[in-house]
Phi, psi and omega in degrees: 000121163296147155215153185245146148327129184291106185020203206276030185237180208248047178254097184265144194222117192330156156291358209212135181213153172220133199256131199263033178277354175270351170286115177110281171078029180280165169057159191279332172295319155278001172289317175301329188269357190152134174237071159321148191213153218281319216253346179269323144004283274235302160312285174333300142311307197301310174299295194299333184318283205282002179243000164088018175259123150250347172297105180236118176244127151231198177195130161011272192303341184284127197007085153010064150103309204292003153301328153312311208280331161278326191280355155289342176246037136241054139227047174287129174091011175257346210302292191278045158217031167217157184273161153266136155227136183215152167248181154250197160090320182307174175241138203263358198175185210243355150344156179292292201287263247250106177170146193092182202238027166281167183269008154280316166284346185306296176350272193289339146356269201288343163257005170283319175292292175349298173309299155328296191268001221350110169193145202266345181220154175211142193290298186236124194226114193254127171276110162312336172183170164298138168245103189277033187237358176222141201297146200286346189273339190291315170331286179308318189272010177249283184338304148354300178286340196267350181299307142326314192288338204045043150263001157231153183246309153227150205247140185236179168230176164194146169086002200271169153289149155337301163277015146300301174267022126282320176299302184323295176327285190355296191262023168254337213235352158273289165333339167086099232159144177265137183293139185305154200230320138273157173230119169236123236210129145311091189232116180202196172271333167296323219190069163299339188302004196261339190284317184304301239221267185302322156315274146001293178297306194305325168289254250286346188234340169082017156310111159283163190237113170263101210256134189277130167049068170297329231210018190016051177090023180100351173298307156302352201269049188092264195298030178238132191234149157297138179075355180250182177290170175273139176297123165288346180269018178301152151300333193262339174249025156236027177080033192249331177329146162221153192117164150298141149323139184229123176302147158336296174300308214289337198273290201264017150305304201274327150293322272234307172292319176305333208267344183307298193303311191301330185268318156325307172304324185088000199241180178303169160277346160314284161348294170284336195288330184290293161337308178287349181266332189285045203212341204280176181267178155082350194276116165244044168169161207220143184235123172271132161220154173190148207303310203235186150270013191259284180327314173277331188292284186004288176317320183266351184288324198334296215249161187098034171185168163198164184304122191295163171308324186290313165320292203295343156259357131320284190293335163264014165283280203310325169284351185310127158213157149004044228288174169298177151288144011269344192304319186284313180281305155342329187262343180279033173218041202299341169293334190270312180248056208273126172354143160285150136304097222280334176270024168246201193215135199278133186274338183107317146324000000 
C-alpha cells in the first residue's frame, strides 16, 4: 500500500481509507448505502487490515452515530496501528445546539464520538460542511482546543467553497491556530468540478484531498451498461444516491472508454475509475466503501499499478466538461492562470 503525506502536515497516509457509511444502515437514506453490522466490520477491517488500509472514516451523522459505534467495536485492540476519522456539523437531534459548528456542539460533538469509537483520540476530525450561521474563529478556536485538549489531533473540512477554506486559513494563520489539513471533497471522472476552484487552492495552501464518492454513488463502479436497466440493487435505485444528474450520452461515453481502458489494463472499470484519481494532483487518499467482500477486495485492486499517460488522457477527454463562469474565461486565459499539472504528482510540499 502506498502512502503519502496528508496535505502539507507530517501526518502520512494510505491511498485507500475505507469508508463506514454502510455501517448500521439505519433510516432510509443510509439503509440504501448499507446495513454493516459488527461481526461482518470486524471482516472487513480485518481485510483493508491485511492490504496495509489502516485508515478508517465516518461520521457523526452516518445512521445518528451507529456507524461510529460499530466500527469502534470493530476495531477493539487496533488503536494504535490505525488511523481514525470522523466528522461534525451535521444535525444530530432535533435542539437548537445540536448542529452546526459553535463550540457548544463541536464540544459534545466531539466527546459523543469519542464515546462511539471508545477511543481517547481521533486522528482527522472534519467540519462536516460549512456552518455560515456561526463565526469561523469560533469554530476554529474550539477545534484549537480540543487539539490542545489531545482529544483531536488534526482537523479537516469537506463540501466547503472555496472562500470557505481560504478564510479558514486565513484565520488560523492570523491567530496562530491549527490549520485544516485536508479537504474531503467531491470527486470522480463523473463530477471534475473540484478541479476549477479547489484543486488550484489546495496546491497553492498545501491542502490534501480526501476524495469522497469516488466511484459516483456506484455509477462507475461496472454495472451500469447502455440499453439496460439501473441495477436495483444499487445505491442510486434505492434513494442512496448523491450528485448531479449526468446527461445520458455524456455517462455512457465515458463508460463506453473505461471499459476500453479496462481491457487494455486487465483491470476493472471501478479500478481504472480509482486509478485515475490517484494520478491527480493533490489527492492523497480515496475513501472506499463497500457493501461486501467481493466489493473491497475489488476496490483495493485500484492500487499497485498505474495508468499510462495516454489512458490517463483518453479518460480526461472523455470527462471533460464545460466549467460555469469565471472558470471557463480563466481557461482561454492559461498564461495568467495556469492549470495544475495533472500529470505530475503533488508532494504535499
Amino acid at each position: 500500500m502506498e502512502y503519502r503525506q496528508l496535505g502539507g502536515s507530517g501526518l502520512k497516509v494510505p491511498v485507500l481509507s475505507f469508508g463506514t457509511g454502510t455501517f448500521g444502515g439505519t433510516g432510509d437514506f443510509f439503509k440504501a448505502w448499507g446495513n454493516t453490522q459488527v461481526d461482518e466490520a470486524k471482516t472487513l477491517v480485518g481485510l483493508c487490515m491485511d492490504a496495509g488500509l489502516n485508515f478508517f472514516d465516518t461520521a457523526n451523522v452516518y445512521s445518528q452515530g451507529l456507524s461510529e459505534e460499530i466500527l469502534g467495536k470493530a476495531v477493539i485492540g487496533l488503536r494504535d496501528r490505525i488511523i481514525l476519522s470522523t466528522k461534525a456539523t451535521f444535525k444530530m437531534g432535533n435542539k437548537p445546539n445540536e448542529s452546526g459548528s459553535g463550540r457548544f456542539h463541536l464540544i459534545k460533538a466531539c466527546e459523543d464520538s469519542l464515546r462511539r469509537l471508545q477511543t481517547d483520540y481521533i486522528d482527522v476530525y472534519h467540519m462536516h460542511g460549512f456552518d455560515g450561521t456561526t463565526p469561523v474563529e469560533e469554530t476554529l478556536s474550539a477545534l484549537n482546543d480540543l487539539i490542545r485538549d489531545g482529544k483531536i489531533r488534526y482537523i479537516a473540512c469537506s463540501n466547503f467553497s472555496g472562500w470557505h477554506l481560504m478564510k479558514s486559513l486565513s484565520v488560523s494563520e492570523r491567530y496562530g491556530w491549527a490549520k485544516y489539513i485536508a479537504h474531503q471533497a467531491h470527486y470522480s471522472l463523473l463530477s471534475r468540478e473540484f478541479e476549477w476552484e479547489l484543486m488550484p487552492l489546495a496546491v497553492d495552501q498545501h491542502v490534501g484531498t480526501i476524495v469522497w464518492s469516488p466511484l459516483s454513488a456506484g455509477r462507475l463502479g461496472g454495472k451500469y451498461r447502455r440499453g439496460q436497466p439501473v441495477p436495483p440493487e444499487g445505491r442510486i435505485a434505492q434513494g442512496g444516491g448523491e450528485g448531479p444528474e449526468v446527461p445520458e450520452e455524456f455517462f455512457f461515453h465515458l463508460i463506453d472508454v473505461l471499459d476500453e481502458v479496462a481491457a487494455e489494463t486487465g483491470k476493472t472499470v471501478a479500478q481504472v475509475a480509482l486509478n485515475w484519481l490517484l494520478q491527480r494532483p493533490t489527492v492523497s487518499n480515496i475513501v472506499i466503501g463497500a457493501r461486501n467482500e467481493e466489493q473491497l477486495k475489488q476496490n483495493l485492486g485500484a492500487v499497485g499499478w498505474n495508468l499510462t499517460l495516454d489512458q490517463v488522457k483518453r479518460l480526461d477527454a472523455a470527462s471533460d466538461k464545460s466549467p460555469i463562469y469565471p472558470y471557463w474565461h480563466q481557461r482561454k486565459n492559461t498564461a495568467l492562470n495556469p492549470l495544475p499539472d495533472f500529470y505530475g504528482r503533488f508532494s504535499g510540499r
